[in-house]
Structure formats: structure tokens, C-alpha cells
DSSP file (Angstrom, degrees, kcal/mol; ACC not computed):
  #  RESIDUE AA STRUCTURE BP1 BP2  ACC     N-H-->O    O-->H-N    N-H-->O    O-->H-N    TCO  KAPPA ALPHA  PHI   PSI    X-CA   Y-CA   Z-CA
    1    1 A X              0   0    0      0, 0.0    34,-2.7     0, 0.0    46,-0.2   0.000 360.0 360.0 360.0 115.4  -11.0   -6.9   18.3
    2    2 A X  B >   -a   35   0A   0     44,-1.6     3,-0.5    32,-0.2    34,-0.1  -0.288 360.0-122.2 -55.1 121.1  -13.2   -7.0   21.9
    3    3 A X  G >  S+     0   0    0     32,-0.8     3,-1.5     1,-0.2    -1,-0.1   0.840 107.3  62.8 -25.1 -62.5  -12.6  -10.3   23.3
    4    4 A X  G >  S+     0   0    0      1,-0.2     3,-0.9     2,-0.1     2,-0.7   0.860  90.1  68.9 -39.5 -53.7  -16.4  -11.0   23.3
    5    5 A X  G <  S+     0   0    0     -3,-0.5     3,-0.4     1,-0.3    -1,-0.2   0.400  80.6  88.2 -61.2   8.9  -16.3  -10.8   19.8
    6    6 A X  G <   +     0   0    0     -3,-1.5    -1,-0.3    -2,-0.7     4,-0.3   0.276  62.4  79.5-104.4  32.8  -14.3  -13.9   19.7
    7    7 A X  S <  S+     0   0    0     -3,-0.9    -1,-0.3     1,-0.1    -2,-0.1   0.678 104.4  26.2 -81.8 -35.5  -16.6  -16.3   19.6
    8    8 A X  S    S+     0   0    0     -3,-0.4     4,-0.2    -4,-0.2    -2,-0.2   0.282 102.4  83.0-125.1  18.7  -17.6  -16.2   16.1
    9    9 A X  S >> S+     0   0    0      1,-0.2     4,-2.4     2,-0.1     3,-0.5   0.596  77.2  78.5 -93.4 -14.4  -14.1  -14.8   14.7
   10   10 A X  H 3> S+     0   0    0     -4,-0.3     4,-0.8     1,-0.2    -1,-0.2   0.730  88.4  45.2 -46.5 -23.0  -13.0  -18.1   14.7
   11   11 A X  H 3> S+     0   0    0      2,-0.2     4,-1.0     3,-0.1    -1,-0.2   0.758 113.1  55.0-104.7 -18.4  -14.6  -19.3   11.7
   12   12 A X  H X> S+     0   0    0     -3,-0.5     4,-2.1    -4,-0.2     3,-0.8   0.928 113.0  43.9 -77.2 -40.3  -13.4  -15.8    9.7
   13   13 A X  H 3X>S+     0   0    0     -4,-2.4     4,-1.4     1,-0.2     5,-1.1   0.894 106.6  54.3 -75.3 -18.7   -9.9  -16.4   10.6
   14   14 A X  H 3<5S+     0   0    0     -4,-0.8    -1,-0.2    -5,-0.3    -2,-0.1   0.779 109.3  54.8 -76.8 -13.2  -10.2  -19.8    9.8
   15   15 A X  H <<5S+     0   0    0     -4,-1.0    -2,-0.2    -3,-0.8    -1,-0.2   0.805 108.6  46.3 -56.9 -42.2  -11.4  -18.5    6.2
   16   16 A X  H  <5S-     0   0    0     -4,-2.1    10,-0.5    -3,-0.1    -2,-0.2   0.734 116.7-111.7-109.1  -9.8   -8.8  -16.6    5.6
   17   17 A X  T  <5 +     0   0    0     -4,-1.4    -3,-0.2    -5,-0.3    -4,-0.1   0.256  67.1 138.3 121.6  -9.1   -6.2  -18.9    6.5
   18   18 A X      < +     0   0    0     -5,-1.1     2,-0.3    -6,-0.2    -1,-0.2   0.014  23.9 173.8 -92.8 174.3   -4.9  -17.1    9.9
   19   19 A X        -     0   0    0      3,-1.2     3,-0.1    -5,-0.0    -1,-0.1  -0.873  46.8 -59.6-161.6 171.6   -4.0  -18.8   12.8
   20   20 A X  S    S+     0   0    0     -2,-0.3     3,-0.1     1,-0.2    -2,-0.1   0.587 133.7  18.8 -66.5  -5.8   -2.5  -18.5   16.4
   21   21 A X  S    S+     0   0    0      1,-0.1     2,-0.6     0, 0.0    -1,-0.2   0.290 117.4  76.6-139.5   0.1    1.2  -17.2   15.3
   22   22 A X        +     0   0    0      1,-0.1    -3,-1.2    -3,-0.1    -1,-0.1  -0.599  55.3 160.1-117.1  81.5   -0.1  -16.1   11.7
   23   23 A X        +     0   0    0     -2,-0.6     9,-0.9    -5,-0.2     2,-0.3   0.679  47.7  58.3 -55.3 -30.5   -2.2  -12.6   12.0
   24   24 A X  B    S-B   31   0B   0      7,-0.2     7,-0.2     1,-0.1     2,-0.0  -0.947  86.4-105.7-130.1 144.3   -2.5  -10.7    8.7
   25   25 A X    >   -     0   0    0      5,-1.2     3,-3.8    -2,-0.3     2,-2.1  -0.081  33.3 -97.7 -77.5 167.7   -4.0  -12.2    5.7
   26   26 A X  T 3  S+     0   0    0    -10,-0.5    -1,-0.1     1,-0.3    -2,-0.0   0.430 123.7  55.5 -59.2  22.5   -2.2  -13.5    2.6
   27   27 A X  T 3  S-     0   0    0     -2,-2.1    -1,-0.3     3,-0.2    -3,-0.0   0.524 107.2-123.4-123.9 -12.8   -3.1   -9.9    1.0
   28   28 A X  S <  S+     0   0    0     -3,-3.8    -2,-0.1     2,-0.2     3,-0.1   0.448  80.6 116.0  71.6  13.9   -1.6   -8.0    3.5
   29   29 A X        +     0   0    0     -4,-0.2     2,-0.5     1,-0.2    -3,-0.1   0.808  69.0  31.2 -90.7 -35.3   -5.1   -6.3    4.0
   30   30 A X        -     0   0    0     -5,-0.1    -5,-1.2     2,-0.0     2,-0.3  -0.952  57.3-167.1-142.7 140.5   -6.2   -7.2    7.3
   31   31 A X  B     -B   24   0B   0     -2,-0.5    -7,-0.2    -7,-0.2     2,-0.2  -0.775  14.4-155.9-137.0  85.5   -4.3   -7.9   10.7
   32   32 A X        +     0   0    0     -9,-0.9     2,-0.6    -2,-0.3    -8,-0.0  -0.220  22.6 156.3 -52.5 117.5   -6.1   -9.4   13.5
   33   33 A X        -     0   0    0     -2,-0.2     2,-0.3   -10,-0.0    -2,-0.1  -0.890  29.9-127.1-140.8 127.6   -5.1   -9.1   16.8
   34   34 A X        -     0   0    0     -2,-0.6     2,-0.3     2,-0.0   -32,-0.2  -0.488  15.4-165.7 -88.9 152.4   -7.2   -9.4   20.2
   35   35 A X  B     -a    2   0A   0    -34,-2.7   -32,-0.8    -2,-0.3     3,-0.2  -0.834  29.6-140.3-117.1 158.3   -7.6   -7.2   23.2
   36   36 A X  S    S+     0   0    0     -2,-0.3     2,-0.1     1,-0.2    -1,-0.1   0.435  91.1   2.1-101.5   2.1   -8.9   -7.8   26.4
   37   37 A X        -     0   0    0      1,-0.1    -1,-0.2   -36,-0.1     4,-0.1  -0.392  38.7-170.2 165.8 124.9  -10.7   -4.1   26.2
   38   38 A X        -     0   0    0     -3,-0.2    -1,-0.1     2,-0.2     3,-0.1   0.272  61.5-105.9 -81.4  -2.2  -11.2   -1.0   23.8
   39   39 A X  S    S+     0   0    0      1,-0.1     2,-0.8     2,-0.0     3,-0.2   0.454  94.6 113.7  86.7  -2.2  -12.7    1.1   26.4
   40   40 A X        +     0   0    0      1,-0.2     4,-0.2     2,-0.1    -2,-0.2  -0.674  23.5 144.6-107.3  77.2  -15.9    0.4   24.7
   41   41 A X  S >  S+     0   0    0     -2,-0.8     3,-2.1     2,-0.2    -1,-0.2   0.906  71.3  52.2 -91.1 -14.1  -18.0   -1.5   26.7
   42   42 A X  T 3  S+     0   0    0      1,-0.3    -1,-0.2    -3,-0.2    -2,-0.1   0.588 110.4  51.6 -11.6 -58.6  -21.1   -0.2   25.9
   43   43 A X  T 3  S+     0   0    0     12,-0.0    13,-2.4    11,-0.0    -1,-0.3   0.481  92.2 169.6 -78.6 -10.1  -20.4   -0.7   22.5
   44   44 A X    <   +     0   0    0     -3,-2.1     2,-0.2    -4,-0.2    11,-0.1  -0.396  47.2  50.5 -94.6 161.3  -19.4   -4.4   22.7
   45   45 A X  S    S+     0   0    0      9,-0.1    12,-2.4    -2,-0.1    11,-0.5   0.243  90.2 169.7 -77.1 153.3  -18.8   -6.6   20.6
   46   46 A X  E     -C   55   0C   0     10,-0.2   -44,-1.6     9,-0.2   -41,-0.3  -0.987  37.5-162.5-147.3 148.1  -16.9   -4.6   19.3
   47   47 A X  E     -C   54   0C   0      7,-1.6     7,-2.1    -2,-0.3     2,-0.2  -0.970  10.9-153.1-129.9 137.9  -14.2   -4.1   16.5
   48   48 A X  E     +C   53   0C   0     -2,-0.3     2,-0.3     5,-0.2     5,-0.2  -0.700  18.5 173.8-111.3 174.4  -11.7   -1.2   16.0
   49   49 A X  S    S-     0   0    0      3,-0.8    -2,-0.0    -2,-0.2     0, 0.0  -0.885  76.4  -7.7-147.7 104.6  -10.3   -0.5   12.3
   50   50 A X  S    S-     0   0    0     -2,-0.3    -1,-0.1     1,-0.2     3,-0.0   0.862 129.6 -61.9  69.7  51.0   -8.0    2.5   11.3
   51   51 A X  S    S+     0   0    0      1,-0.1     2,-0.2    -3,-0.1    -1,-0.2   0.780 113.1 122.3  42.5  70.9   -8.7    3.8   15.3
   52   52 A X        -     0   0    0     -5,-0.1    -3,-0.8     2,-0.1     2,-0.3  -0.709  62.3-129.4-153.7 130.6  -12.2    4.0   14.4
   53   53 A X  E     -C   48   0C   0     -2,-0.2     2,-0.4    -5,-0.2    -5,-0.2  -0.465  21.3-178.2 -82.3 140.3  -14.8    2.0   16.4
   54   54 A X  E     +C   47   0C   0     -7,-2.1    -7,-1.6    -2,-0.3     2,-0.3  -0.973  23.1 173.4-114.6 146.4  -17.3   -0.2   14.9
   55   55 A X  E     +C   46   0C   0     -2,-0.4    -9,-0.2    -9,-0.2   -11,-0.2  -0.740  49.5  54.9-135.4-170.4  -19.4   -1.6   17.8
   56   56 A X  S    S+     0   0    0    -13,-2.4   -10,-0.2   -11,-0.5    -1,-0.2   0.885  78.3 178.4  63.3  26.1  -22.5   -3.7   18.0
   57   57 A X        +     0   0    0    -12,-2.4     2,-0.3   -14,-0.3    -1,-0.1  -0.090  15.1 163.5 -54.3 133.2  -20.8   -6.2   15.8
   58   58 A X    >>> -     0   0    0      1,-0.0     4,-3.7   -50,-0.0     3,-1.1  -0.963  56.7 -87.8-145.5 179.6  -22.4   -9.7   14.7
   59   59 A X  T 345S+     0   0    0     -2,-0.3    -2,-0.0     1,-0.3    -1,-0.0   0.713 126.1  51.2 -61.5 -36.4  -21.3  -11.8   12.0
   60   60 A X  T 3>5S+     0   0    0      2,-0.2     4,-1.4     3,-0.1    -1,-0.3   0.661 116.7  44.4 -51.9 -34.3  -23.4  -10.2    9.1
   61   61 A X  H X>5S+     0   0    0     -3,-1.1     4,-2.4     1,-0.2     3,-1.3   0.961 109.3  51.4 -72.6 -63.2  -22.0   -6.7   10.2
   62   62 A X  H 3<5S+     0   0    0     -4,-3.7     4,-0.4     1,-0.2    -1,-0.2   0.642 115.4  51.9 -61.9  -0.2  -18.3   -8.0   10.6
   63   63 A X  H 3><S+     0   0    0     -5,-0.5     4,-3.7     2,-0.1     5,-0.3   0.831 111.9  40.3 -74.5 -49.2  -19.1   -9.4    6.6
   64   64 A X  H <X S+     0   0    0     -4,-1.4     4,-0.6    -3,-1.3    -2,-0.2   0.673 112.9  51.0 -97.0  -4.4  -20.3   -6.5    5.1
   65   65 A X  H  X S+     0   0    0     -4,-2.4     4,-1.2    -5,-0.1    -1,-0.3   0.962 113.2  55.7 -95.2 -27.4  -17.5   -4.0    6.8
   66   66 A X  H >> S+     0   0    0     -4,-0.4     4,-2.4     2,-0.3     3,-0.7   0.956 109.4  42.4  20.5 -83.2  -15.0   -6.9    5.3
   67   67 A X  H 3X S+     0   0    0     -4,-3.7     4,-2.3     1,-0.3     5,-0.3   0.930 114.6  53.7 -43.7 -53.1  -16.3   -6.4    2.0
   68   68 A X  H 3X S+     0   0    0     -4,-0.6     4,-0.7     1,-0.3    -2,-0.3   0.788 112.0  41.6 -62.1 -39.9  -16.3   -2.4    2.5
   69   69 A X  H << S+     0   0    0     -4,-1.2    -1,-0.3    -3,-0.7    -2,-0.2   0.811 111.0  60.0 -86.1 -28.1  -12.9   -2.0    3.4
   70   70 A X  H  X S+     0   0    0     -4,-2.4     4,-1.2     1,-0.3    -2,-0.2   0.863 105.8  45.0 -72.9 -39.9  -12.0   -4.5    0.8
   71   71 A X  H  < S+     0   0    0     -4,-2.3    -1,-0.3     1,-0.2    -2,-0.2   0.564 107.5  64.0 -90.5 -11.2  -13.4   -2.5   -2.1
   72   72 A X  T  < S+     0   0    0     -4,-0.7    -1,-0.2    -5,-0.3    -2,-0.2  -0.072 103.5  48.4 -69.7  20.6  -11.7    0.7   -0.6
   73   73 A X  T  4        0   0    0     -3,-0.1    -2,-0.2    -5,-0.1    -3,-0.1   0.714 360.0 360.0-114.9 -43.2   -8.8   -0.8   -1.1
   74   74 A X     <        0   0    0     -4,-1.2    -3,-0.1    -5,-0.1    -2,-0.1   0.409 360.0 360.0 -37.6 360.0   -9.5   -1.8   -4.7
């Protein structure tokens, strides 16, 4: 996750229960970790998944790729 982007990932991790020494959610699905740079600045904020960049991120995008990876999983 691009640093910038950590301004409003506070309130998902705080959703999902995760915390400073507790990363990946109780589902095992998702494992948060920050970087201070993806090489994408261009792109930021910006999120990586799977090595694949998603960029231009806001809080409505980082929902509905949530959801999307979540029902690929299903």
C-alpha cells in the first residue's frame, strides 16, 4: 500500500479488526502492509494486490476492489 494512501486506510483496518502488530484479517484473505514507494508515483495513491498495481485509489475504489477480490475468492 503507497504511503499516501494511508490516510483513509485507517478506518478499513480499523473495520476489519487489524492493528499495528496484527496485519492479515481474521479470514486470512487480506494482509496489509505499508511501503514508503511502489515505484508508482504517477499512479499514487496507490495499492499493489497479487503484484498488480491498482492506482488512483480513493475510498469508493479501495471498497469495490475489496468486494471483487472477496467474491474471487468465494
Amino acid at each position: 500500500m503507497c504511503a499516501n494512501l494511508f490516510r483513509f486506510w485507517k478506518d478499513f483496518t480499523r473495520n476489519w479488526g487489524l492493528e499495528k502488530k496484527k496485519h492479515t484479517t481474521d479470514d486470512q484473505l487480506f494482509t496489509v502492509e505499508t511501503v514508503s514507494c511502489l515505484g508508482a508515483c504517477g499512479l499514487a495513491p496507490a495499492v499493489m494486490v497479487n503484484d498488480e498495481v491498482h492506482p488512483k485509489m480513493t475510498p469508493e475504489k479501495m471498497s469495490e476492489l475489496i468486494k471483487k477480490l472477496r467474491e474471487e475468492e468465494e
